[in-house]
PyMOL Python script that loads the backbone (N, CA, C, O; Angstrom):
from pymol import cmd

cmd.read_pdbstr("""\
ATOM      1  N   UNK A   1       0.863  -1.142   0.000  1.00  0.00           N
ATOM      2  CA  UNK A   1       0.000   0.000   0.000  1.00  0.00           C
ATOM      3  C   UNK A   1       0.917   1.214   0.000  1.00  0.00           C
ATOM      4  O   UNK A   1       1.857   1.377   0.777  1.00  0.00           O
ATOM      5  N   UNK A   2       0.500   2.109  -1.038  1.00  0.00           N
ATOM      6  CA  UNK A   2       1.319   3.659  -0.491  1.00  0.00           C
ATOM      7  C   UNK A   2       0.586   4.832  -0.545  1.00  0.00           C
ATOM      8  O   UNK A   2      -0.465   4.670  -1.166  1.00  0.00           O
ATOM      9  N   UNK A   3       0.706   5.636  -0.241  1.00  0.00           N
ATOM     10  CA  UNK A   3       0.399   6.847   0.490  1.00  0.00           C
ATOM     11  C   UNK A   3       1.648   8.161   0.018  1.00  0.00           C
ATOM     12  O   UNK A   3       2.191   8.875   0.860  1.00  0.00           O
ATOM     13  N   UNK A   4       1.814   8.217  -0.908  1.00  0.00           N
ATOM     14  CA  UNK A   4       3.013   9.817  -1.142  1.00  0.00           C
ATOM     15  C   UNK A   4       4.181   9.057  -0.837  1.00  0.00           C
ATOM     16  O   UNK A   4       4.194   8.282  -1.794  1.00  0.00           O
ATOM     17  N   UNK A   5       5.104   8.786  -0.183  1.00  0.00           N
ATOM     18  CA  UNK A   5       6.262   8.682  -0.191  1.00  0.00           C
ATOM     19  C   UNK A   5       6.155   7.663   0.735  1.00  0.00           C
ATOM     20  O   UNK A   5       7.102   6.877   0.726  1.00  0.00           O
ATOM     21  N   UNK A   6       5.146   7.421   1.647  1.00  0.00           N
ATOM     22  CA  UNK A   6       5.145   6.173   2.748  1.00  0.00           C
ATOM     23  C   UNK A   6       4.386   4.875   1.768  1.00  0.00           C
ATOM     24  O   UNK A   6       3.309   4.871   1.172  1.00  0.00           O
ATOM     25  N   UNK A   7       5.404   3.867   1.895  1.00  0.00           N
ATOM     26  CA  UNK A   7       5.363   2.566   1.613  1.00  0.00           C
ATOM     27  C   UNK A   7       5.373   1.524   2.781  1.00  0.00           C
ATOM     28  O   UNK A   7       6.358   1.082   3.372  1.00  0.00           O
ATOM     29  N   UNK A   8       3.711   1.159   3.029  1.00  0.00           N
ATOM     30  CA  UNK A   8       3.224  -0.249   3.927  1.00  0.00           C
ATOM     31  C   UNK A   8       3.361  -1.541   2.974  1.00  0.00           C
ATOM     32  O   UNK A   8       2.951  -1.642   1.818  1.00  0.00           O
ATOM     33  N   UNK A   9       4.165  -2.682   3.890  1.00  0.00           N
ATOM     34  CA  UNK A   9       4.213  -3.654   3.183  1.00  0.00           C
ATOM     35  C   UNK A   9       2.958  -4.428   3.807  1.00  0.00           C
ATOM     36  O   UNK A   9       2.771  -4.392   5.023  1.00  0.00           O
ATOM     37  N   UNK A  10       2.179  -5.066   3.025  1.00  0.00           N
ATOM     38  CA  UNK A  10       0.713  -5.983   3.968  1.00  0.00           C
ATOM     39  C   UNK A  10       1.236  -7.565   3.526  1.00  0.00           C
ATOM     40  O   UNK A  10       1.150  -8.189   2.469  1.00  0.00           O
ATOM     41  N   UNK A  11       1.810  -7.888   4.851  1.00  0.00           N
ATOM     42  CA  UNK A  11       1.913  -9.437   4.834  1.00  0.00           C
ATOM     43  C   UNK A  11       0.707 -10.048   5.366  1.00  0.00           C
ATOM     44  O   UNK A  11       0.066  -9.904   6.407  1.00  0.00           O
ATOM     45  N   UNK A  12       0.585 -10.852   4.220  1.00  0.00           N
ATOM     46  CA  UNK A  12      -1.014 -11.566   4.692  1.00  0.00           C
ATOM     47  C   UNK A  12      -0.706 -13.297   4.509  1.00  0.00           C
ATOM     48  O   UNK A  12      -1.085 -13.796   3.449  1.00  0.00           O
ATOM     49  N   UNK A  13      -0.074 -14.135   5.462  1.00  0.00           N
ATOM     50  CA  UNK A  13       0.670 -15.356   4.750  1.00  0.00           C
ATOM     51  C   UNK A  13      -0.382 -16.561   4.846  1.00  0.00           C
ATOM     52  O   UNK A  13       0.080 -17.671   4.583  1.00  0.00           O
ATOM     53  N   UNK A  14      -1.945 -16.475   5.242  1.00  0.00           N
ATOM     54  CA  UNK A  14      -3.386 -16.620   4.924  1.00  0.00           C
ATOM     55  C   UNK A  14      -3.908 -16.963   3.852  1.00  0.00           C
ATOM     56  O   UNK A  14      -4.535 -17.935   3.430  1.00  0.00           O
ATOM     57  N   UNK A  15      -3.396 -15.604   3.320  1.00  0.00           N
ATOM     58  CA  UNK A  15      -3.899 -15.435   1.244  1.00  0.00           C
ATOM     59  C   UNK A  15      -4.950 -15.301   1.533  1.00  0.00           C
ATOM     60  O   UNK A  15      -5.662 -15.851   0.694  1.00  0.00           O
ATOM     61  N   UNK A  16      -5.575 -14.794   2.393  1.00  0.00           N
ATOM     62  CA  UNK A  16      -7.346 -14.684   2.998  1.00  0.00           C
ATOM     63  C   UNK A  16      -7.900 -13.116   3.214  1.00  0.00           C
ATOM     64  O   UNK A  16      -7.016 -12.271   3.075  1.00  0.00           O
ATOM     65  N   UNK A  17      -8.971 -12.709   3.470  1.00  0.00           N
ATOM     66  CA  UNK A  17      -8.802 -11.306   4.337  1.00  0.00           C
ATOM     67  C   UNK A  17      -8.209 -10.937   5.328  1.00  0.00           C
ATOM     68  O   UNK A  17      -8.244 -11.768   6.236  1.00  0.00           O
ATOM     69  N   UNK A  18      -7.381  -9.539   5.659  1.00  0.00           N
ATOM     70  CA  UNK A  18      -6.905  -9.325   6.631  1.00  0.00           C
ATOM     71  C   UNK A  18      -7.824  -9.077   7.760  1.00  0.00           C
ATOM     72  O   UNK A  18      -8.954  -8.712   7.438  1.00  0.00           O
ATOM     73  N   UNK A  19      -7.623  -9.175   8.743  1.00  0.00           N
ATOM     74  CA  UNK A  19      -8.713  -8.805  10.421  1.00  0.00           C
ATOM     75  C   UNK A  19      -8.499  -6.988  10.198  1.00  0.00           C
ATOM     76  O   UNK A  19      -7.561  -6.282   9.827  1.00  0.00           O
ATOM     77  N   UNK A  20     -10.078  -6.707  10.699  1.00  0.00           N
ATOM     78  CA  UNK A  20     -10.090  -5.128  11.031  1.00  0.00           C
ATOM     79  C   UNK A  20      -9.130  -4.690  11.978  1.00  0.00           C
ATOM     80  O   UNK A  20      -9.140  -3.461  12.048  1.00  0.00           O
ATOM     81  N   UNK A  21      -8.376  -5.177  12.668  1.00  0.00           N
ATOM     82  CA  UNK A  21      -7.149  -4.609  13.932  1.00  0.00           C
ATOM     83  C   UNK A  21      -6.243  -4.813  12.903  1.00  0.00           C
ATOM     84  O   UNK A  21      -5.852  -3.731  12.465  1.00  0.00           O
ATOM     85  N   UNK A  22      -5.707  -5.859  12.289  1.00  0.00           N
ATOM     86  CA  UNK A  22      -4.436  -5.453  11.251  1.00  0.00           C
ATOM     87  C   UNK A  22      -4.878  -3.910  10.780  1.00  0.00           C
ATOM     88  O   UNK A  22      -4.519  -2.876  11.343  1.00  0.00           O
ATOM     89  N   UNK A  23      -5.856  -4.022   9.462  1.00  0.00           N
ATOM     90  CA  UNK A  23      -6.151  -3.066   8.671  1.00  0.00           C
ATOM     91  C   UNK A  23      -6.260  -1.317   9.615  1.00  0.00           C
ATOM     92  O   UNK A  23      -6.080  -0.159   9.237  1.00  0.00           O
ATOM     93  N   UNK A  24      -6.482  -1.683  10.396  1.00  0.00           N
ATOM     94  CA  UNK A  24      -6.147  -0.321  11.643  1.00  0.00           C
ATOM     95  C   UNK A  24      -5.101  -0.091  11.610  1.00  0.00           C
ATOM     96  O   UNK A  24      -4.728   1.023  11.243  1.00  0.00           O
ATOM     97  N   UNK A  25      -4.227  -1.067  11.985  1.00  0.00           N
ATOM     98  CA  UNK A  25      -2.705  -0.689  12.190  1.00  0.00           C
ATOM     99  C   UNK A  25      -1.960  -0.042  11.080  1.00  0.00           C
ATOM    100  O   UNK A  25      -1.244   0.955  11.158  1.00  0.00           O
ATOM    101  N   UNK A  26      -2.224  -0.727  10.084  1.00  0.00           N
ATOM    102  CA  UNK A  26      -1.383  -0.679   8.797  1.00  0.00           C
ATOM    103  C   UNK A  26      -2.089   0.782   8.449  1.00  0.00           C
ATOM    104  O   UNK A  26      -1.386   1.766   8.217  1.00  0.00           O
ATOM    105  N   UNK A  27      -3.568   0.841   8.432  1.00  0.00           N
ATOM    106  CA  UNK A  27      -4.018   2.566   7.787  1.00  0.00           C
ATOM    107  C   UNK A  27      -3.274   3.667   8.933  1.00  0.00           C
ATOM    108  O   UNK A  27      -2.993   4.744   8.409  1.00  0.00           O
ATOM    109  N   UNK A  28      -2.938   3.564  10.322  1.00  0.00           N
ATOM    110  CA  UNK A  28      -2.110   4.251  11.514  1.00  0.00           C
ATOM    111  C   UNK A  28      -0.799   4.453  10.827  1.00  0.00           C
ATOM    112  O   UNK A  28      -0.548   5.622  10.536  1.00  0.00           O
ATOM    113  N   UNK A  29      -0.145   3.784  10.593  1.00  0.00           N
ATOM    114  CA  UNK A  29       1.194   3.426  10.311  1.00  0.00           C
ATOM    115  C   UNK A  29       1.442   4.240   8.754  1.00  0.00           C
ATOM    116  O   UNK A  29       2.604   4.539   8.479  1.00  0.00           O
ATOM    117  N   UNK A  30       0.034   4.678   7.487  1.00  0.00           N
ATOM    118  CA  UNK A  30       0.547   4.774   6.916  1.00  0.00           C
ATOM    119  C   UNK A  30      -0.125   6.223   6.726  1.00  0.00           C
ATOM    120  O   UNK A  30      -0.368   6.639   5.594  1.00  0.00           O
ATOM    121  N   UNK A  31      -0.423   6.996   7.910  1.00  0.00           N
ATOM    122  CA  UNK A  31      -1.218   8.084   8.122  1.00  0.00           C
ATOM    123  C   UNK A  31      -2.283   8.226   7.375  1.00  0.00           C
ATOM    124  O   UNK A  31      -2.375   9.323   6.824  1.00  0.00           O
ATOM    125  N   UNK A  32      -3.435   7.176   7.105  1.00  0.00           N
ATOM    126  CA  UNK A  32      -4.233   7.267   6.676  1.00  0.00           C
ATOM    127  C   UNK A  32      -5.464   7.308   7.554  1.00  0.00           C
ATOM    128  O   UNK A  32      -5.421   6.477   8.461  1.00  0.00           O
ATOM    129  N   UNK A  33      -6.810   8.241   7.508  1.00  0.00           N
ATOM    130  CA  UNK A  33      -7.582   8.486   8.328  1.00  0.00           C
ATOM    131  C   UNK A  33      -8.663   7.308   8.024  1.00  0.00           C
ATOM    132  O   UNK A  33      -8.509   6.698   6.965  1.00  0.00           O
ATOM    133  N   UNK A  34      -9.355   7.073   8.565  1.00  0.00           N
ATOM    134  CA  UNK A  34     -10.729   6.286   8.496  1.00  0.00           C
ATOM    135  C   UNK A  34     -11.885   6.558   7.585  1.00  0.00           C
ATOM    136  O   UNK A  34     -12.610   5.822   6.917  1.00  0.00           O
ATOM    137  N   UNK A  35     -11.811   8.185   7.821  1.00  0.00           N
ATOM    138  CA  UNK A  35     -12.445   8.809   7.222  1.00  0.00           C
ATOM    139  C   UNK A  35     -11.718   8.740   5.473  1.00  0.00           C
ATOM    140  O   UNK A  35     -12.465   8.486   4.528  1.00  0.00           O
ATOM    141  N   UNK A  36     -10.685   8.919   5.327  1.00  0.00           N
ATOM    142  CA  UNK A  36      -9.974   8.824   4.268  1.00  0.00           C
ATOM    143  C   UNK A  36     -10.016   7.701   3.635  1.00  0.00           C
ATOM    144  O   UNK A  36     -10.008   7.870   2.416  1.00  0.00           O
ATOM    145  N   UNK A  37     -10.058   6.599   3.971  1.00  0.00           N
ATOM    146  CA  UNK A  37     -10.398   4.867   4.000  1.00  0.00           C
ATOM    147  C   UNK A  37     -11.716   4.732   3.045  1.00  0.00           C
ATOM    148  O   UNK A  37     -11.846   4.426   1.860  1.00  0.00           O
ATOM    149  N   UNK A  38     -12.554   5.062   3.981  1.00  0.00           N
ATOM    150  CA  UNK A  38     -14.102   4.719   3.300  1.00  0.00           C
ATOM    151  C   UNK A  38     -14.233   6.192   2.698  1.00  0.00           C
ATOM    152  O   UNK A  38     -15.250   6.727   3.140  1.00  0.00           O
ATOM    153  N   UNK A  39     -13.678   6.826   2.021  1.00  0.00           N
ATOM    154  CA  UNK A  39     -14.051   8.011   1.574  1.00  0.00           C
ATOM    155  C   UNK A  39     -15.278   8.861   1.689  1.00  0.00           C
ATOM    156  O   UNK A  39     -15.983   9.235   0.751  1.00  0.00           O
ATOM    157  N   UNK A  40     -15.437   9.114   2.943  1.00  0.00           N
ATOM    158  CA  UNK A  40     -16.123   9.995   3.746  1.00  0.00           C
ATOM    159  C   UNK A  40     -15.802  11.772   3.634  1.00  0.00           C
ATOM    160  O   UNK A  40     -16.417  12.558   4.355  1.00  0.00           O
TER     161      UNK A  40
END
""", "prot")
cmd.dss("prot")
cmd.show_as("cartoon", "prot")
cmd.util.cbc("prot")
cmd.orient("prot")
């Protein structure tokens, strides 16, 4: 996933959906808002 110059790597070793607490972390980590997410 990237974001401008910030690059999240999403290890998912599942091959499945990620859990909503990953997907939190990783949108935190890549200063992405919630609101920004679901385009609100």
């Amino acid at each position: 996933m990237r974001r401008g110059d910030v690059t999240v790597i999403i290890t998912n070793p599942h091959e499945g959906d990620i859990s909503v607490g990953l997907l939190s972390r990783l949108l935190r980590q890549a200063g992405v808002s919630r609101e920004e997410w679901l385009g609100e």
